[in-house]
N, C-alpha and C positions, 0 to 999 in steps of 0.2 A: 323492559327493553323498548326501545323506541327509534322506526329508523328515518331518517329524514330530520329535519330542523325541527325540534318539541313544540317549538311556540309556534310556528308560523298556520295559517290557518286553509286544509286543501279538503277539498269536493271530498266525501268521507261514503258516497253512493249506499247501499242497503244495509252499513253500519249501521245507518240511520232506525234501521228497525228494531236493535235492541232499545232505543231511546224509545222507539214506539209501546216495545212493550213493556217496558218499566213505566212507564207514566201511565199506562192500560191499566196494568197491576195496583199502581199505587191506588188508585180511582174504584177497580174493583178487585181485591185481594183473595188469592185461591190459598187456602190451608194447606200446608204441605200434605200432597196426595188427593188433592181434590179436584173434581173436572169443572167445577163451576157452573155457573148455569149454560141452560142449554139457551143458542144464539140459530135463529133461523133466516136463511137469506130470503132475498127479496129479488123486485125487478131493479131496484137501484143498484145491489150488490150485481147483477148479472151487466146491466150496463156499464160497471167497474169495470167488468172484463173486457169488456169490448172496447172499454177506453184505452187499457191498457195494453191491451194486445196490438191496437191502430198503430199507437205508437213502439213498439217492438218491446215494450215490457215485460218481466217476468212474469206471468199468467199460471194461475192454476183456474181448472173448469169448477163453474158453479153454476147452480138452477136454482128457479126459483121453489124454495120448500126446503130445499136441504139445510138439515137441521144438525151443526156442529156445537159443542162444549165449548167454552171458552177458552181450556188447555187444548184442544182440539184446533182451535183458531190460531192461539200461539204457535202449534206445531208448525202450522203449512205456512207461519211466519215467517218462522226463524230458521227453520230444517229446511223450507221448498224455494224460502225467500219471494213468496209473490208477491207483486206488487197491488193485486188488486184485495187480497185478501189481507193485506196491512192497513189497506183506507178503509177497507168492510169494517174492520174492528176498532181502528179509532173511532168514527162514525158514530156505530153501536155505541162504546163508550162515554164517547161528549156528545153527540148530537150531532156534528157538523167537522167539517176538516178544518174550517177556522178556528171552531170552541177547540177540537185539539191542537192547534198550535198556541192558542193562546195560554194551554195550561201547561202545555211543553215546554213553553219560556220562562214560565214561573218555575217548571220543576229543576229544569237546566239549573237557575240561580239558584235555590235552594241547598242543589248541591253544589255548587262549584263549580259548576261546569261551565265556565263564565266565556269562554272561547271558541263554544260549540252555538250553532247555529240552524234552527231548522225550516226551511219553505213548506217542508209536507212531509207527510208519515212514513214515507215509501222509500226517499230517497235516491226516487228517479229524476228529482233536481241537482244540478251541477251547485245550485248555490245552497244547498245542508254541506254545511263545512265543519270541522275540527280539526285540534291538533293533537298530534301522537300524547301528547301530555294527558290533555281530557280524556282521550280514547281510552287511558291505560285505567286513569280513575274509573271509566265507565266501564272496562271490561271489570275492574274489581264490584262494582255493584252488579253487575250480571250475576257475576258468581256466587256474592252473598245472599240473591234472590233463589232459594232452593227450586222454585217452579221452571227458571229459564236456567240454571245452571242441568237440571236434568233433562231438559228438551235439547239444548245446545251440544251437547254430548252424543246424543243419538245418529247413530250412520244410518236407519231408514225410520221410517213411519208408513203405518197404513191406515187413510181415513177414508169412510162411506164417500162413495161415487167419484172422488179422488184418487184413488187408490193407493198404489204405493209409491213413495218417494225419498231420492236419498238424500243424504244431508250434499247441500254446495260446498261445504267442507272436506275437501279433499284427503286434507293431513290428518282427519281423527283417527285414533288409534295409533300414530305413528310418533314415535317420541314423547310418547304418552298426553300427545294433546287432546283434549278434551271440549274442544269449543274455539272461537265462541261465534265469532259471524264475517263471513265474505261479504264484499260487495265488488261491485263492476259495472263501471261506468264510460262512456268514451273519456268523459273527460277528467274521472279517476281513474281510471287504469282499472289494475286489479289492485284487491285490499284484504285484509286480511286483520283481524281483531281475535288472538289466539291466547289460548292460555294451555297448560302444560305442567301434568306433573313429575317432579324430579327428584326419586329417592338419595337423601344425603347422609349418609349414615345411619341411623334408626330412625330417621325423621321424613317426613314428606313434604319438600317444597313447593309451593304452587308458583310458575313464572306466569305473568302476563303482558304482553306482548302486541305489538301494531306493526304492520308494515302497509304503507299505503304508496301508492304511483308505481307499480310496477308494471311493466308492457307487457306480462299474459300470465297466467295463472301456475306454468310450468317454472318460471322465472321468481314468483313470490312464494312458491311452495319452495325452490334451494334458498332462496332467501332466508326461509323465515326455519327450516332444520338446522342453518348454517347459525342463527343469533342462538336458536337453541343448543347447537353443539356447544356453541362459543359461553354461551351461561353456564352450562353445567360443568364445565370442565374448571371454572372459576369457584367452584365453591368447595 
């Protein structure tokens, strides 16, 4: 499902972190069920915060010593969406926020994803752009990746000195959605990168689904039960 023009190419805001952490992944690979190694912040991760908080960013607190997992660090990615904990862990991963873009654009091509475009990990830039096309392809690699397909699903988490947090996904659970990532930006709207399952006889359909540029989140939530209505009753 895809709503808006496929091809045209718009501001995609914390979308952008499931790209983060599929190219994380690909770089260092958690076995299904595994927390990976352990990742301990610093005073550069704590100055993340404070970069990102200046600028109104999504912020989760960190100190220096706090000692999270790698699936740990995916959590308060993809479920809390912060923004400083998505550069902490490219970072860790390549070394530098450039070395991760530069492997982002190579990963982008490899898959296809030839319309997607990324400034930073985070997605607090208006210019990480895609189109519902890419998105839909990218929410299917979410899904196939067992490690983000089971975090993205999750309605809370609770991590050390973070505490707990609920998923920015509002619709899980409802319509049998399952994932995959919000984002919200001034100048994307609200967005929504959803997938959804949908019993069809003895069988289990998975839909995958975008809806990007909406004016608030109450507006892309009918939106996006109304594609779902509209698919299920099609098959």
């Amino acid at each position: 499902l895809a709503s808006t023009d496929p091809t045209t190419p718009r501001t995609i805001a914390s979308i952008t972190k499931v790209v983060t952490s599929l190219v994380v992944l690909d770089e260092n690979p958690l076995a299904e069920g595994s927390d990976g190694p352990t990742i301990t912040m610093s005073a550069a991760d704590v100055a993340l915060y404070h970069s990102f908080n200046a600028r109104n960013g999504e912020v989760k607190p960190v100190r220096v010593g706090l000692a999270l997992t790698q699936r740990q660090l995916l959590e308060v990615v993809l479920v809390a969406s912060a923004n400083n904990y998505a550069q902490s862990m490219a970072t860790w991963a390549f070394g530098s926020e450039e070395a991760f873009l530069a492997v982002a654009a190579s990963w982008l091509a490899d898959h296809g994803l030839n319309s997607t475009t990324l400034e930073d990990s985070t997605g607090m830039s208006p210019e990480n752009t895609s189109t519902t096309a890419d998105l839909i392809a990218l929410g299917k690699l979410a899904l196939a990746d067992p490690t983000i397909s089971s975090i993205v699903s999750q309605t809370s988490i609770a991590l050390p000195y973070i505490g707990t947090i609920e998923n920015t996904n509002e619709l899980l659970g409802i319509g049998g959605v399952r994932g995959i990532k919000t984002g919200t930006l001034p100048e994307a709207g609200s967005c929504l990168l959803f997938a959804s399952s949908v019993a069809v006889g003895d069988q289990e359909v998975t839909i995958v689904g975008v809806v990007l540029g909406a004016p608030d989140h109450d507006t892309l939530d009918e939106a996006v039960r109304a594609l779902l209505a509209s698919a299920e009753s099609g098959f």
